[in-house]
VMD Tcl script that draws the C-alpha trace (Angstrom):
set ca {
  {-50.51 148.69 113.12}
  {-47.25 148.78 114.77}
  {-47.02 145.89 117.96}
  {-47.62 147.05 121.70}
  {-46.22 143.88 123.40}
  {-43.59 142.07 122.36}
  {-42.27 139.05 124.21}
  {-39.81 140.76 126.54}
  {-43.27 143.08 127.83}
  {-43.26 142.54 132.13}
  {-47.24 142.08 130.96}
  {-46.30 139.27 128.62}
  {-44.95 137.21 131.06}
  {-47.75 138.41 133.38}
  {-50.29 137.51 130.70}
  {-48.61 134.02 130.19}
  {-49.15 133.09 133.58}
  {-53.11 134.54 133.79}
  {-53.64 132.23 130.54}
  {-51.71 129.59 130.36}
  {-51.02 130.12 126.94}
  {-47.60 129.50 124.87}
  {-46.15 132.69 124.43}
  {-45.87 133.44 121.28}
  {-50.24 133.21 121.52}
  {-50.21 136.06 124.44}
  {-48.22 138.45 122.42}
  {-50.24 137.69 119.27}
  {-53.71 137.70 121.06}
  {-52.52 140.99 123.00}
  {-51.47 142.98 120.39}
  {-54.78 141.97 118.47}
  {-57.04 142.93 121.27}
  {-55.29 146.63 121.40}
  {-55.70 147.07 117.54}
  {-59.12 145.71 117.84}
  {-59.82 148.74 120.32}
  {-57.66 151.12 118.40}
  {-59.85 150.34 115.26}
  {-62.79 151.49 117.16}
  {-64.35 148.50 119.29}
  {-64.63 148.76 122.33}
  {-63.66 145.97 125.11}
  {-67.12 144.03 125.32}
  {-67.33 144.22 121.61}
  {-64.15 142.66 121.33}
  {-64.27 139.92 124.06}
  {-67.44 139.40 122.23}
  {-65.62 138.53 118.87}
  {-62.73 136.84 120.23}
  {-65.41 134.43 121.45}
  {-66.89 134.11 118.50}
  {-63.65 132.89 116.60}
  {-61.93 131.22 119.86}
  {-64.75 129.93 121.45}
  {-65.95 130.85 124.96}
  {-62.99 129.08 126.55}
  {-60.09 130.28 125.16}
  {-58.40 132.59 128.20}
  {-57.37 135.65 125.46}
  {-61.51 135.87 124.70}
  {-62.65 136.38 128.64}
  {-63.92 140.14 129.10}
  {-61.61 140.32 132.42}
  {-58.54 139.87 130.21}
  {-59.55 141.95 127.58}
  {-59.95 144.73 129.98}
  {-56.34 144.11 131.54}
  {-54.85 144.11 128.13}
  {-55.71 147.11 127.62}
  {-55.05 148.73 130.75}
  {-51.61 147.14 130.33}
  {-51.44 149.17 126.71}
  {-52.11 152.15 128.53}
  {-55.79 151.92 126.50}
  {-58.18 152.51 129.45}
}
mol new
graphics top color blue
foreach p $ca { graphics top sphere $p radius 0.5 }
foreach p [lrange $ca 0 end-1] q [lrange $ca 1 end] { graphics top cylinder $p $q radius 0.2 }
display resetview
């Protein structure tokens, strides 16, 4: 599927800052999350998963950002 964010996205930089994370991980894990909810899951489902294969304390797998990513994608 065709990227959403891309590293010049106001949300990128917004998401940086809420995670922590280098970029180049915020525009990856963002543009996952909205083609894991374009694909058909929906946002607990896919916190749920990114938990799974992060672990519980990566920032990209915490339901709240999940949520915002896709609000930001124009999603929900």
């Amino acid at each position: 599927m065709r990227p959403v964010f891309d590293s010049n996205h106001k949300a990128v930089r917004e998401g940086i800052s809420k995670t922590k994370m280098a970029p180049d991980q915020v525009v990856m894990a963002m543009n996952s999350i909205t083609d894991s909810y374009d694909a058909g899951l929906c946002p607990a489902d896919i916190a749920k998963s990114r938990k799974g294969f992060l672990g519980s304390r990566n920032p990209s797998a915490q339901p709240a950002f999940v949520s915002w990513v896709l609000r930001q994608a124009g999603r929900c």
